[in-house]
C-alpha positions as a Markdown table, in Angstrom:
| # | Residue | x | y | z |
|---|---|---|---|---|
| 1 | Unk | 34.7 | -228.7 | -134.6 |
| 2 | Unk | 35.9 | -226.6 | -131.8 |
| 3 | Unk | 39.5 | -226.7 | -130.6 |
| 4 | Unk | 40.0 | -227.5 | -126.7 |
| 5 | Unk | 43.2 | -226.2 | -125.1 |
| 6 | Unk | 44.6 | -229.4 | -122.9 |
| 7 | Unk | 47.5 | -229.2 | -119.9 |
| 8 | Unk | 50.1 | -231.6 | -119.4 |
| 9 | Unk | 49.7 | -233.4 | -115.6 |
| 10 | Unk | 52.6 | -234.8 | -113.6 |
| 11 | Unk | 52.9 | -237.9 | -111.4 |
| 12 | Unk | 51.0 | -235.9 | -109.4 |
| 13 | Unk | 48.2 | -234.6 | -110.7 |
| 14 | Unk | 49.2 | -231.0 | -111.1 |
| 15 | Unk | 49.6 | -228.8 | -114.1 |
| 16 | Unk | 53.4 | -229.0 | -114.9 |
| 17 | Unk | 52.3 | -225.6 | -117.4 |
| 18 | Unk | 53.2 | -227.5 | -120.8 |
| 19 | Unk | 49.3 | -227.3 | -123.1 |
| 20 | Unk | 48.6 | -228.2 | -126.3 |
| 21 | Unk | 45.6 | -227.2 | -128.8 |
| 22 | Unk | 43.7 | -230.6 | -129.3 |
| 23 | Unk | 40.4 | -230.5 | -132.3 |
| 24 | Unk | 37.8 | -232.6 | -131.1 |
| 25 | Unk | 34.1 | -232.6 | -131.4 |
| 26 | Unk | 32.0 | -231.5 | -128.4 |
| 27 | Unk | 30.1 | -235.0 | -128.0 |
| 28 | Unk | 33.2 | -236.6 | -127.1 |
| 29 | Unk | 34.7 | -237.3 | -123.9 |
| 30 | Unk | 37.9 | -235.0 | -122.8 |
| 31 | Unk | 40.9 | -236.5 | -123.3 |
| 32 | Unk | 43.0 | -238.1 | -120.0 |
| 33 | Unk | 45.9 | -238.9 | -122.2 |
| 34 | Unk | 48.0 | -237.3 | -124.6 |
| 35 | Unk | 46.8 | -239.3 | -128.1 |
| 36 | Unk | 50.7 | -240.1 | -129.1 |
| 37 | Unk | 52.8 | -239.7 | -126.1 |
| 38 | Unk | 50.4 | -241.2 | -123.7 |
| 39 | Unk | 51.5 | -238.5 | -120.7 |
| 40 | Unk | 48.6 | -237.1 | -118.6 |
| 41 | Unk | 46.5 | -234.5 | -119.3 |
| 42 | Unk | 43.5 | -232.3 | -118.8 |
| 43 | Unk | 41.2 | -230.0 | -120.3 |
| 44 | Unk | 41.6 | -226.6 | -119.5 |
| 45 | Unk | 38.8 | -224.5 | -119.0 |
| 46 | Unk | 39.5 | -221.1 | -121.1 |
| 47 | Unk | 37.3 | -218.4 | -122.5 |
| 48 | Unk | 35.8 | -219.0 | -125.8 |
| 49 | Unk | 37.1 | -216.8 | -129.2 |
| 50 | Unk | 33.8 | -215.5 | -129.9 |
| 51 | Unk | 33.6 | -212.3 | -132.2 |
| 52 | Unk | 31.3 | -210.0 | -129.9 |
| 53 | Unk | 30.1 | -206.7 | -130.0 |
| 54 | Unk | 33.3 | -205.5 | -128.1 |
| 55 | Unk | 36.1 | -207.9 | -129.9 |
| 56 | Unk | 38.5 | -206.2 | -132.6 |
| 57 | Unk | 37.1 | -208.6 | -135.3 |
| 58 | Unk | 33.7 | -206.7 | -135.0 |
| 59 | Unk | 35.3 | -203.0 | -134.1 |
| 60 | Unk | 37.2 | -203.0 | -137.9 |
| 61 | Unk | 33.3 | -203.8 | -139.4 |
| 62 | Unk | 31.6 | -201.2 | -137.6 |
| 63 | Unk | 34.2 | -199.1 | -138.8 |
| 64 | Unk | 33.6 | -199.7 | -142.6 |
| 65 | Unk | 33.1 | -197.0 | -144.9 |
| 66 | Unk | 29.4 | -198.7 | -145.7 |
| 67 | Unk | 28.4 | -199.0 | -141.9 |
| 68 | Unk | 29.1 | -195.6 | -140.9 |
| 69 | Unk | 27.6 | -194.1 | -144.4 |
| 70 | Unk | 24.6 | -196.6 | -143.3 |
| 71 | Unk | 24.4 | -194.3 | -139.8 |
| 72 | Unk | 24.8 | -191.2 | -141.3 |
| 73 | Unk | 28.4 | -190.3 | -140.3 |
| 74 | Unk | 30.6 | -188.4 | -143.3 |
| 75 | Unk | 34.7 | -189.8 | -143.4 |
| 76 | Unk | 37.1 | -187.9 | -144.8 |
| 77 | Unk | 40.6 | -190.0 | -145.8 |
| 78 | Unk | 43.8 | -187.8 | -146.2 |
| 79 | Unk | 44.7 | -188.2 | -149.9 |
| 80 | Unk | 47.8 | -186.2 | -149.8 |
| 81 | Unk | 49.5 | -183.1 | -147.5 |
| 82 | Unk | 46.5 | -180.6 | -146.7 |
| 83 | Unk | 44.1 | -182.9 | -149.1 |
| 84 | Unk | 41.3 | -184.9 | -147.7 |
| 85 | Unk | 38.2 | -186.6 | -149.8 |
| 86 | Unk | 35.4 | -187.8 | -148.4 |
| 87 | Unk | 34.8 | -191.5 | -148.5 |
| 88 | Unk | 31.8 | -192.6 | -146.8 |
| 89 | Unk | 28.5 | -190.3 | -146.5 |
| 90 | Unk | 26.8 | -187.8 | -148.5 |
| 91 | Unk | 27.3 | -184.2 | -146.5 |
| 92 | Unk | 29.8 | -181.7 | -146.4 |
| 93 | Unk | 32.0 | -181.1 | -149.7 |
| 94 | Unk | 33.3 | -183.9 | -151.6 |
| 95 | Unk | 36.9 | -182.9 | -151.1 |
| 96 | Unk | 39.1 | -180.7 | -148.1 |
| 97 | Unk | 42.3 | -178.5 | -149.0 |
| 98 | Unk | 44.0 | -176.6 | -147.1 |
| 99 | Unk | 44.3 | -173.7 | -149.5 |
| 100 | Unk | 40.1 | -173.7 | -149.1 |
């Protein structure tokens, strides 16, 4: 079920800035009070946390050894001072030294 970020409302109607994370499923009417204190509240419309093509959650996965051996790319990792070994592809040499 989706979590809905809600506001707190004053006498007036307006946003005193307090909010609260409320799970609810999307068939159900938003919530005009607070379910224990009974203050007023509303939903707030926010953007949803949806893993896209541009989100960190799917820039560390395109980033994977297997996804860029997949696209042909070759990564070397350091593996100590002046030593590198490669970890994802199949060109160049297996390992880099300095003293090469």
């Amino acid at each position: 079920m989706p979590t809905y970020e809600y506001e707190y409302l004053d006498s007036n109607g307006e946003p005193t800035g307090e909010t609260f994370d409320y799970v609810q499923s999307m068939s159900e009417e938003p919530l005009t009070h607070h379910p224990e204190n009974e203050r007023p509240v509303r939903k707030r419309i926010t953007a949803p946390a949806i893993a896209g093509n541009w989100s960190d959650m799917k820039s560390k996965s395109k980033l994977s050894n297997e996804n860029l051996e997949r696209l042909g790319f070759t990564k070397y990792e350091r593996k100590g001072k002046g030593y590198m070994e490669r970890v994802a592809g199949k060109q160049g040499p297996k390992s880099i030294s300095a003293d090469d």
